[in-house]
Structure formats: structure tokens, C-alpha cells
Backbone as ProteinMPNN parsed JSONL, in Angstrom:
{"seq_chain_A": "XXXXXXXXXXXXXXXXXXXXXXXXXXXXXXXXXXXXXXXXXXXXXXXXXXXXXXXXXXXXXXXXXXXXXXXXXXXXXXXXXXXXXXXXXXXXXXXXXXXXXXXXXXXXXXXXXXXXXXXXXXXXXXXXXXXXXXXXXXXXXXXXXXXX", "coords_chain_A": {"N_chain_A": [[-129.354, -86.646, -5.7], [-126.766, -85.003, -7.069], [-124.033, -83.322, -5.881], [-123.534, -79.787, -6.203], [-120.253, -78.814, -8.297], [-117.659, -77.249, -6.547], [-116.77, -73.72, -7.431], [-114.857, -73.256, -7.972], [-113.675, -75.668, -8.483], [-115.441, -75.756, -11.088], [-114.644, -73.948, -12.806], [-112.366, -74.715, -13.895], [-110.766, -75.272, -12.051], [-107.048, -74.341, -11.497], [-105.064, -74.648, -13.809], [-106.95, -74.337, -15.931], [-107.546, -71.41, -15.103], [-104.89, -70.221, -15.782], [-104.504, -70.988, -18.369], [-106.537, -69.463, -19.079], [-105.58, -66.254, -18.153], [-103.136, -66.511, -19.058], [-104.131, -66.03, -21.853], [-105.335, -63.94, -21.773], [-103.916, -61.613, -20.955], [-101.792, -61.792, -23.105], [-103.422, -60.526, -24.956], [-103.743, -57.789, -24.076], [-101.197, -56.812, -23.69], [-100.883, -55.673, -25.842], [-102.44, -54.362, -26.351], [-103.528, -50.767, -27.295], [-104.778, -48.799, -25.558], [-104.45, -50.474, -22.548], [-101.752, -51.412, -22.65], [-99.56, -48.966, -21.631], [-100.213, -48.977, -18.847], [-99.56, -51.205, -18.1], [-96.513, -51.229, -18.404], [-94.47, -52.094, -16.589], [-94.529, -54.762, -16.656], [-94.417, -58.207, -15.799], [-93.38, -61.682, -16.224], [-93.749, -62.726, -13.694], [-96.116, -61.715, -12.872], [-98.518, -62.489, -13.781], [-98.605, -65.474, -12.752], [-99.126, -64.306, -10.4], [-101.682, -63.064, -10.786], [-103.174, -65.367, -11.198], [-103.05, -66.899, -8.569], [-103.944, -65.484, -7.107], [-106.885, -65.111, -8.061], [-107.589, -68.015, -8.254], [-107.619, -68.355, -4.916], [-109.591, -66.374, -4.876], [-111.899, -67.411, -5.808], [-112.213, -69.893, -4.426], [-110.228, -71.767, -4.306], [-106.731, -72.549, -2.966], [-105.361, -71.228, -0.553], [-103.404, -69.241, -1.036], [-102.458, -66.592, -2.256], [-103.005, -65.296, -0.026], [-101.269, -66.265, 1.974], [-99.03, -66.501, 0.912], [-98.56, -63.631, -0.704], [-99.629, -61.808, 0.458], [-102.296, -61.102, 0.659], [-105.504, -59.473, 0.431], [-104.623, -56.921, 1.326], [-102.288, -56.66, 0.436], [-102.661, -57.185, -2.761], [-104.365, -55.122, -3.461], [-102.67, -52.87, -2.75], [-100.646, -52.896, -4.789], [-102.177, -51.39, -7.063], [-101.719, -49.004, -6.264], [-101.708, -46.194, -7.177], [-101.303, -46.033, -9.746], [-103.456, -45.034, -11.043], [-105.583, -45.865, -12.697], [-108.315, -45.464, -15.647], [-111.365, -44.504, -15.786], [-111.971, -45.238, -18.559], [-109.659, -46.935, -19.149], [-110.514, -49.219, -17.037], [-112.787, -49.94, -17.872], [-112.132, -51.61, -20.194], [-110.497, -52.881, -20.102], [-111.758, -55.255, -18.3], [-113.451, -55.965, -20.102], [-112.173, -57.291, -22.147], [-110.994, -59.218, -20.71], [-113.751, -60.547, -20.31], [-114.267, -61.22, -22.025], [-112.458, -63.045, -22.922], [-112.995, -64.576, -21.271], [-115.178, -66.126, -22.096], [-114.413, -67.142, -23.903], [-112.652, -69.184, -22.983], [-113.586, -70.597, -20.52], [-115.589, -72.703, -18.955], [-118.963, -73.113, -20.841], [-120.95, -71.724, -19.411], [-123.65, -70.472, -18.042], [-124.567, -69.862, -15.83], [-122.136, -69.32, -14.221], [-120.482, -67.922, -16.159], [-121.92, -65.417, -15.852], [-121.621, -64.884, -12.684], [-118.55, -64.896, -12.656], [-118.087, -62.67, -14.335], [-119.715, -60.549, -12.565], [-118.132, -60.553, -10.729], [-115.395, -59.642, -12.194], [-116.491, -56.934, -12.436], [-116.939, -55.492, -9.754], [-114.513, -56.142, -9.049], [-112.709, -54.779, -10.664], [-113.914, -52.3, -10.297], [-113.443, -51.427, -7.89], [-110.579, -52.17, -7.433], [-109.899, -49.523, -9.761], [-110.911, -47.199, -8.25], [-108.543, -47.849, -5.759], [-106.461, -47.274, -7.239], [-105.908, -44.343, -7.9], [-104.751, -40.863, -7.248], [-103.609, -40.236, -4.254], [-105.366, -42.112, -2.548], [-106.55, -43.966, -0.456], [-105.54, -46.926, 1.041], [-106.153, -48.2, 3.931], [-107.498, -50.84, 5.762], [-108.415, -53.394, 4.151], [-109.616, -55.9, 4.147], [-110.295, -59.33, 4.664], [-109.461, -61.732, 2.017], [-111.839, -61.7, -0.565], [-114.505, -64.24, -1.336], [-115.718, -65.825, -3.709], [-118.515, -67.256, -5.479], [-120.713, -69.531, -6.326], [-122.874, -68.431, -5.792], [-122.389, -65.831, -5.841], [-120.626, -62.879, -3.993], [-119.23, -64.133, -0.87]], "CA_chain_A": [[-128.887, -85.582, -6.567], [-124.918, -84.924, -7.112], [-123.481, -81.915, -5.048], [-122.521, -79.446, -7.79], [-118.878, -78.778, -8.107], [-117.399, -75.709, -6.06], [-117.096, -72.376, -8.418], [-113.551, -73.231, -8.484], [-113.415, -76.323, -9.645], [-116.079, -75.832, -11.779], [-113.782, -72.86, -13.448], [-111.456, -75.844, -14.376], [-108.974, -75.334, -11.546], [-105.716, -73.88, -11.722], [-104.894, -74.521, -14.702], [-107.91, -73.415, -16.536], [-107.101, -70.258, -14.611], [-103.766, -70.137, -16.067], [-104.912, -70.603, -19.616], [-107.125, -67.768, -19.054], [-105.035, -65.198, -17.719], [-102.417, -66.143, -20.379], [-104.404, -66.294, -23.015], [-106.049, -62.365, -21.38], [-102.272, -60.731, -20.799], [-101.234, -61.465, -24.498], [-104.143, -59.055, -25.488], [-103.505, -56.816, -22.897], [-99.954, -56.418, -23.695], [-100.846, -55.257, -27.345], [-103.926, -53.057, -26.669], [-103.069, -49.318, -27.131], [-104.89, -48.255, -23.818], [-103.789, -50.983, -21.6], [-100.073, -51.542, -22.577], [-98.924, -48.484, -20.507], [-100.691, -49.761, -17.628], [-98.533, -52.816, -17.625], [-95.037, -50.853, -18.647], [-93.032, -52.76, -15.936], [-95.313, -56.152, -16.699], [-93.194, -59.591, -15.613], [-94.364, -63.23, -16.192], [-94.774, -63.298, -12.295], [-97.53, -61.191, -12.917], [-99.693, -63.881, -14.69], [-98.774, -66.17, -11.334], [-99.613, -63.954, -8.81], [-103.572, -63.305, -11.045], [-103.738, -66.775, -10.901], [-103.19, -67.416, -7.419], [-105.02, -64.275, -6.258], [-108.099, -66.005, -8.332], [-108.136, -69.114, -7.326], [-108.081, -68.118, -3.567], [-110.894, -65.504, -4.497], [-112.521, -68.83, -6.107], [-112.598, -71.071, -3.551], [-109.09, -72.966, -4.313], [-105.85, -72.699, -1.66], [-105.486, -69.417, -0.113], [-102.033, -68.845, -1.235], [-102.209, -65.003, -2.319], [-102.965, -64.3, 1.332], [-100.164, -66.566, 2.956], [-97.214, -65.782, -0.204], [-98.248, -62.429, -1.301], [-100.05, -60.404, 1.503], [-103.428, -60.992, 1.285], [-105.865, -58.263, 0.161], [-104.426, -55.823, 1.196], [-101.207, -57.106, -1.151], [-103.539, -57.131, -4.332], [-104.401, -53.548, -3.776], [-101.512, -52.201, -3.163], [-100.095, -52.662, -6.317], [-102.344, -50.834, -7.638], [-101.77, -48.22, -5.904], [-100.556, -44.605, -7.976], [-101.464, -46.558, -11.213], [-104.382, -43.477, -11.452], [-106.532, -46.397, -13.51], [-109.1, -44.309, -15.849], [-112.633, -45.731, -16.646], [-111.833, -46.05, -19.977], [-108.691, -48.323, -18.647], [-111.267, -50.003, -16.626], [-113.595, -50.759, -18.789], [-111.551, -52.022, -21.585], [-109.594, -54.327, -18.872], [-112.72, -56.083, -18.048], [-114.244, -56.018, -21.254], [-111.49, -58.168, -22.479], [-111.158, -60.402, -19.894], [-114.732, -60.998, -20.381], [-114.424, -62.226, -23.771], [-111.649, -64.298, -23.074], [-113.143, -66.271, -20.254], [-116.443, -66.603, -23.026], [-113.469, -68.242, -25.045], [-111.516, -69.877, -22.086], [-113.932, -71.252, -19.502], [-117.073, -73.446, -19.832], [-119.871, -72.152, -21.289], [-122.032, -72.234, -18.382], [-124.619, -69.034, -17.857], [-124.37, -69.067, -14.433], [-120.519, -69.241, -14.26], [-119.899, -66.854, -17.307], [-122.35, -64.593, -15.124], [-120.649, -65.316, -11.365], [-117.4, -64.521, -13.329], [-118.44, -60.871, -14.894], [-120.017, -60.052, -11.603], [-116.431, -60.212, -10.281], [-114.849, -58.779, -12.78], [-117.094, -55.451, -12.611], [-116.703, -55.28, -8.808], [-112.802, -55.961, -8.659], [-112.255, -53.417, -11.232], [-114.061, -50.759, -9.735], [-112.059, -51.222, -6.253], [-108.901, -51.55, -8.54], [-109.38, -48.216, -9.838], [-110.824, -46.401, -7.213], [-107.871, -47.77, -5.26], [-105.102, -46.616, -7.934], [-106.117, -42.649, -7.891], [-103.897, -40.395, -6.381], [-104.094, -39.734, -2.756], [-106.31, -43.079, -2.207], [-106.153, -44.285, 1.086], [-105.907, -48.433, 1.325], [-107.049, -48.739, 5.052], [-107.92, -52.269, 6.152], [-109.75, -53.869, 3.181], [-110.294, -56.681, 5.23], [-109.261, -60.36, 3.944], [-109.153, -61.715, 0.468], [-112.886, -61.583, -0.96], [-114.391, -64.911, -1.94], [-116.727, -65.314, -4.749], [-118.383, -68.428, -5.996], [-121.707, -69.493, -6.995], [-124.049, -67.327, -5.41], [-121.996, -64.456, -5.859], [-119.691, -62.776, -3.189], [-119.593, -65.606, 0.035]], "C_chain_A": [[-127.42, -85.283, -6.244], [-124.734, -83.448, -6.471], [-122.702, -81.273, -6.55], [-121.098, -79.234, -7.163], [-118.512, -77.369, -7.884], [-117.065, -75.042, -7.116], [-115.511, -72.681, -8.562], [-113.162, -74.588, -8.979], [-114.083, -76.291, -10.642], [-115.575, -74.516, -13.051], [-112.903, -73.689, -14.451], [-110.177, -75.714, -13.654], [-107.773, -74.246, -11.768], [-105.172, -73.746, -12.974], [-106.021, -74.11, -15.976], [-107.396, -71.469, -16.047], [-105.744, -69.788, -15.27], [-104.157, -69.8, -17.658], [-105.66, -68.772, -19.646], [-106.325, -66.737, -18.875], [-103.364, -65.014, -19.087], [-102.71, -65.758, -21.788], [-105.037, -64.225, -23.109], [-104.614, -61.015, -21.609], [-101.799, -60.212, -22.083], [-102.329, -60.683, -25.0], [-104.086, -57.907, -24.754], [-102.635, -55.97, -23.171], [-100.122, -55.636, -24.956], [-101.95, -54.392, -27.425], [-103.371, -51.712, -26.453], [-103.586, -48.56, -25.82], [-104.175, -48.972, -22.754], [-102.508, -51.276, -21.113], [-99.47, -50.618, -21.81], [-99.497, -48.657, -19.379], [-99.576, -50.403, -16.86], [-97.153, -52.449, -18.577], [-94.189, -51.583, -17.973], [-93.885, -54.369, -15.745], [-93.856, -57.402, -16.64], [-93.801, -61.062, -15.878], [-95.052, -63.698, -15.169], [-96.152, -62.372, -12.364], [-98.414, -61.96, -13.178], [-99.732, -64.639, -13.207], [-99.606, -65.872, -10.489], [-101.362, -63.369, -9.437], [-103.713, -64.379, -10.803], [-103.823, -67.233, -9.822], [-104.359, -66.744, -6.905], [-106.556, -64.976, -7.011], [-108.362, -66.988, -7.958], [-108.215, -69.098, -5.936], [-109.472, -67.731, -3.664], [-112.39, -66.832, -4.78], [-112.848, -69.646, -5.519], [-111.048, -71.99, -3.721], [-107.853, -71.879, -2.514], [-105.869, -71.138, -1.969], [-103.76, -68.731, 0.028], [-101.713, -67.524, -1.686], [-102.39, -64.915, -0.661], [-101.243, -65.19, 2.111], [-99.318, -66.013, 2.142], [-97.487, -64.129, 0.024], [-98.912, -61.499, -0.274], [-101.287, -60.205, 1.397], [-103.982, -60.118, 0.517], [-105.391, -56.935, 0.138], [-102.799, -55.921, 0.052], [-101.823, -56.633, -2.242], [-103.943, -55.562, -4.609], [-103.734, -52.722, -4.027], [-100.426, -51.778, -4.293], [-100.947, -52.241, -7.401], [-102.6, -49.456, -7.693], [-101.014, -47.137, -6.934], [-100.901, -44.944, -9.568], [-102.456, -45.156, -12.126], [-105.021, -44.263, -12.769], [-107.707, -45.315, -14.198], [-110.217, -45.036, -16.219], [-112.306, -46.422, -17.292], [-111.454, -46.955, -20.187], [-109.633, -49.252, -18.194], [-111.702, -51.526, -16.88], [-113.049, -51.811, -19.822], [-110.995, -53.132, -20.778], [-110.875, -55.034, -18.797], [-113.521, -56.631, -19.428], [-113.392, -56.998, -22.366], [-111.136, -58.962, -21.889], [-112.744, -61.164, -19.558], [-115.175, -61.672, -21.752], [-113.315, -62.96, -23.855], [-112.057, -65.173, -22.566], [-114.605, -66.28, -21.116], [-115.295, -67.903, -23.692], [-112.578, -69.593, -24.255], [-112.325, -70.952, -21.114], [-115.135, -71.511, -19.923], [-118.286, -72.606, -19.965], [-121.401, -72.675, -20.435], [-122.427, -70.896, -17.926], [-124.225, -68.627, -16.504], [-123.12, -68.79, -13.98], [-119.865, -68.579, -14.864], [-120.61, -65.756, -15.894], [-121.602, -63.96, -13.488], [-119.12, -64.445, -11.697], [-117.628, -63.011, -13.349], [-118.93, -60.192, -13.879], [-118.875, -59.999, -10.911], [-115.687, -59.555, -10.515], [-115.17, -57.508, -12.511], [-117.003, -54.981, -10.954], [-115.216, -55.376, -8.698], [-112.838, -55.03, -9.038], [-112.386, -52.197, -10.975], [-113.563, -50.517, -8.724], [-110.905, -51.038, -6.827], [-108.768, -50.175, -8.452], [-109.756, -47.547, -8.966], [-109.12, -46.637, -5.829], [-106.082, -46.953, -5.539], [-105.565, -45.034, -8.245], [-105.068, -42.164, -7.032], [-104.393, -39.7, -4.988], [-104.996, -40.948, -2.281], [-105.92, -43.788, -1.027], [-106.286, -46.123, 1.233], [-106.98, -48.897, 2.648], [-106.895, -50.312, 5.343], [-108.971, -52.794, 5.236], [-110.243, -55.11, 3.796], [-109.764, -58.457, 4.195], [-109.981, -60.524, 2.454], [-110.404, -62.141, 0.193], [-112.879, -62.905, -1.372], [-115.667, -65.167, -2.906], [-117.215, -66.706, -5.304], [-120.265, -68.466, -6.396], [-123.33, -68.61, -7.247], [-123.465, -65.704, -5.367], [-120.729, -63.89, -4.247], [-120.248, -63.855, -1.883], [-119.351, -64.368, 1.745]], "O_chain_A": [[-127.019, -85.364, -5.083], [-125.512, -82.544, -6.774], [-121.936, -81.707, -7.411], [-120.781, -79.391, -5.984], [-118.83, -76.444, -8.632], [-116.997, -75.801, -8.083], [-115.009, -72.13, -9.542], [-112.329, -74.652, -9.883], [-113.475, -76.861, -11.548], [-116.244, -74.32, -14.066], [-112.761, -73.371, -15.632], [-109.03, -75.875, -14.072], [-108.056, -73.228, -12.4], [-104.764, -72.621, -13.264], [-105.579, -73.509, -16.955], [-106.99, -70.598, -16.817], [-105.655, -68.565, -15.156], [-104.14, -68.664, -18.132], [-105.398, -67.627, -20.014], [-106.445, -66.045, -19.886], [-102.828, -64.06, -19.652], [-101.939, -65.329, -22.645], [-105.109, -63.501, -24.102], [-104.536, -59.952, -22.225], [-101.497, -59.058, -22.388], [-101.823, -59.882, -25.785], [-104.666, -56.95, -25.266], [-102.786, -54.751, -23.081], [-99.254, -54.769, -25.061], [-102.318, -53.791, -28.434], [-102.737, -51.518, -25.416], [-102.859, -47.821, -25.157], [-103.372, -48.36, -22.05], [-102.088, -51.392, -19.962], [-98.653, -51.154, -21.061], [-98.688, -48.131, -18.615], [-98.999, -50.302, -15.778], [-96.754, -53.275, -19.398], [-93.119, -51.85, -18.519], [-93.777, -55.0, -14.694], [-92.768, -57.413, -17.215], [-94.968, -61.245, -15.533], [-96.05, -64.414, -15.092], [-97.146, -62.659, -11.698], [-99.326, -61.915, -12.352], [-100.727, -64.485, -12.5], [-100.48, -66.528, -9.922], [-102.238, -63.263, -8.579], [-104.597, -64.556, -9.965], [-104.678, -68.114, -9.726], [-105.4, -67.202, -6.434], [-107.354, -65.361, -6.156], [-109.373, -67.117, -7.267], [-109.007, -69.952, -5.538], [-110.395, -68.242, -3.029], [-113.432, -67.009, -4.15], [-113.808, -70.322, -5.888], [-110.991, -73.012, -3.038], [-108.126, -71.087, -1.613], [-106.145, -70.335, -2.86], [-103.205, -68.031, 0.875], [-100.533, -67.229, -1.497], [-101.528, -64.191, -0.163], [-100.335, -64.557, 2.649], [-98.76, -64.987, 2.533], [-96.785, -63.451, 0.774], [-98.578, -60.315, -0.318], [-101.707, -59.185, 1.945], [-103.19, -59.689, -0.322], [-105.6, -56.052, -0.694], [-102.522, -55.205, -0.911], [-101.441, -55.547, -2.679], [-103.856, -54.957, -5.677], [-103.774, -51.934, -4.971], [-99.722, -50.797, -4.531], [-100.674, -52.569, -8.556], [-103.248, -48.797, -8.505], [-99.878, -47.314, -7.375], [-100.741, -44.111, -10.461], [-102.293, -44.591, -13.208], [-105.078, -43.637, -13.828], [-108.073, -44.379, -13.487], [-110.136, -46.07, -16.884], [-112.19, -47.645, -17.212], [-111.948, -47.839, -20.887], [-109.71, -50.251, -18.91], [-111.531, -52.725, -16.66], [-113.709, -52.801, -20.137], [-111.231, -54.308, -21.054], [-110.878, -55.667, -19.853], [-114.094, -57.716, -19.523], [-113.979, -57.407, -23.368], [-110.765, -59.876, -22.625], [-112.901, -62.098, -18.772], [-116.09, -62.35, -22.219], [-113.136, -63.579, -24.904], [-111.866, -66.347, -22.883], [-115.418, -66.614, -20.254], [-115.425, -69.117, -23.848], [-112.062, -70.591, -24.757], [-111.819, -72.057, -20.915], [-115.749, -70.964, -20.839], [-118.539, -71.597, -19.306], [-122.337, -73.448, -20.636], [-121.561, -70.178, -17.425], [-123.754, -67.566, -16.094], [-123.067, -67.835, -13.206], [-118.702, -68.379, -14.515], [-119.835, -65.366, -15.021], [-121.18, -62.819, -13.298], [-118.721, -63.502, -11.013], [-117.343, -62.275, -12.405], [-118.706, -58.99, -14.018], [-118.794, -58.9, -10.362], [-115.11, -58.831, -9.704], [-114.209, -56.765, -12.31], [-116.998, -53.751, -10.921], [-114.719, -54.419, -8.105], [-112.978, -54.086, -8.261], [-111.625, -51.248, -11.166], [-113.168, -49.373, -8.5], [-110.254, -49.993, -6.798], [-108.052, -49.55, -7.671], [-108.774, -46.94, -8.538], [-108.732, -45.681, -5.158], [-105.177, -46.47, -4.858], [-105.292, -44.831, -9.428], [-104.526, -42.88, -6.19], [-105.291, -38.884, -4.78], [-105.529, -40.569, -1.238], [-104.747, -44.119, -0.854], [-107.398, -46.495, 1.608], [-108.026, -49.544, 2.615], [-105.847, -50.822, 4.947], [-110.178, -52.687, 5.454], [-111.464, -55.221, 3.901], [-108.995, -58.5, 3.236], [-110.77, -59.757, 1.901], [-110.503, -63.262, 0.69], [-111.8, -63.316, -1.799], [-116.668, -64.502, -2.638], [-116.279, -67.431, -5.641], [-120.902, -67.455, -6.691], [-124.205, -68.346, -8.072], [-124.036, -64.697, -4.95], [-120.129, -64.769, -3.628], [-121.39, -64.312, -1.858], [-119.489, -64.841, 2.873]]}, "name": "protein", "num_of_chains": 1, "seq": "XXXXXXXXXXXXXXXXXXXXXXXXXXXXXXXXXXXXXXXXXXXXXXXXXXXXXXXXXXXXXXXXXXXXXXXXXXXXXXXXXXXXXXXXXXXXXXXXXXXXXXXXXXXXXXXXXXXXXXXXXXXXXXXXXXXXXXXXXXXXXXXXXXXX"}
């Protein structure tokens, strides 16, 4: 029997990842809740989701050596004062892109959205005011069975 293919290549890589997150941003940028979110939005933004995913994925662990790791990824979302509604709507469109973006595989659409709904709620609980970072501890990894 064939060894399945790790949760990150089985995503389609890097560049699958890329599609996705570009293809997620340009609705992002144009949604009436999320656009002030992302007021000072840059192209490296798209990069640094894509890296920070494929680490959390199983690919090279280049958000923690470039960008700082977990506790990096939080930090910037620190003061943001994310609101459910923001949340929700953030995930809820990045969950219908990667239906449109990445293979249509149950357990991998699933794997995926179970990510999504756990980042997001650390996200915003981390962007409130007064939220304390702490030591989140290193960069979460997530793959077929769910967090690793």
C-alpha cells in the first residue's frame, strides 16, 4: 500500500498555497467588513500567509527562522480588536476559496476548516485590547489527523 502524501504536499505545495491566498486576499480586499482590517495591506502580506502555512503544513519552517515564529504571527495581530463578525466572515471566505482552490478531498477540505476555525479564534482573541501574547509556544503544525 502507497504511503499517503504529507498534508502539505497533498495541499499542492507552495504554490497551490499561493494560488489560494491570492485568489482569498482579492476578496478580502473588496469585502465591506474586512477591507478596514487590511487598511495598511502590502503584497508581502500574501508571502508571509504563505510561508506561515506551509510551515503550519508540514513544508520548510521558514516563518519561524525569517519572520519570528509564532509568536511573530500573533503579534501582528495584535491591537487589530478583530470582531466575531470580522472573524467569521474571514474564515468563511477562505473556506470557500480553498473549496475552489485546493483538491476536493473530504478529509483535506475538513483538516483545512478545522484550522481555519482554531487560528481565527486565537487571531482574534489575540487582537483585543489589553491581550497579553505570553509564550505561545512554537509554530503549530497541522496535517492529517488534525493538530500534530
Amino acid at each position: 500500500m502507497p504511503e499517503q502524501p504529507s498534508f502539505y504536499d497533498a495541499l499542492g505545495g507552495a504554490d497551490a498555497l499561493h494560488r489560494l491566498i491570492d485568489s482569498f486576499y482579492g476578496q478580502v480586499l473588496q469585502d465591506p467588513l474586512l477591507a478596514p482590517v487590511f487598511a495598511h495591506f502590502t503584497p508581502t502580506h500574501v508571502e508571509h500567509v504563505v510561508v506561515w502555512l506551509t510551515e503550519v503544513f508540514g513544508g520548510p519552517a521558514e516563518y519561524t527562522k525569517r519572520l519570528g515564529g509564532h509568536h511573530g504571527l500573533l503579534s501582528h495581530h495584535a491591537g487589530l480588536a478583530i470582531t466575531e463578525e470580522q472573524r467569521a466572515r474571514w474564515a468563511e471566505l477562505l473556506l470557500a476559496t480553498a473549496a475552489k482552490e485546493l483538491p476536493e478531498d473530504a478529509l483535506l477540505q475538513q483538516r483545512f476548516a478545522e484550522y481555519v476555525e482554531w487560528g481565527t479564534r486565537i487571531a482574534k482573541s489575540v487582537s483585543q485590547p489589553g491581550a497579553e501574547l505570553g509564550d505561545p509556544g512554537p509554530t503549530p503544525r497541522w496535517g492529517w489527523n488534525g493538530p500534530a
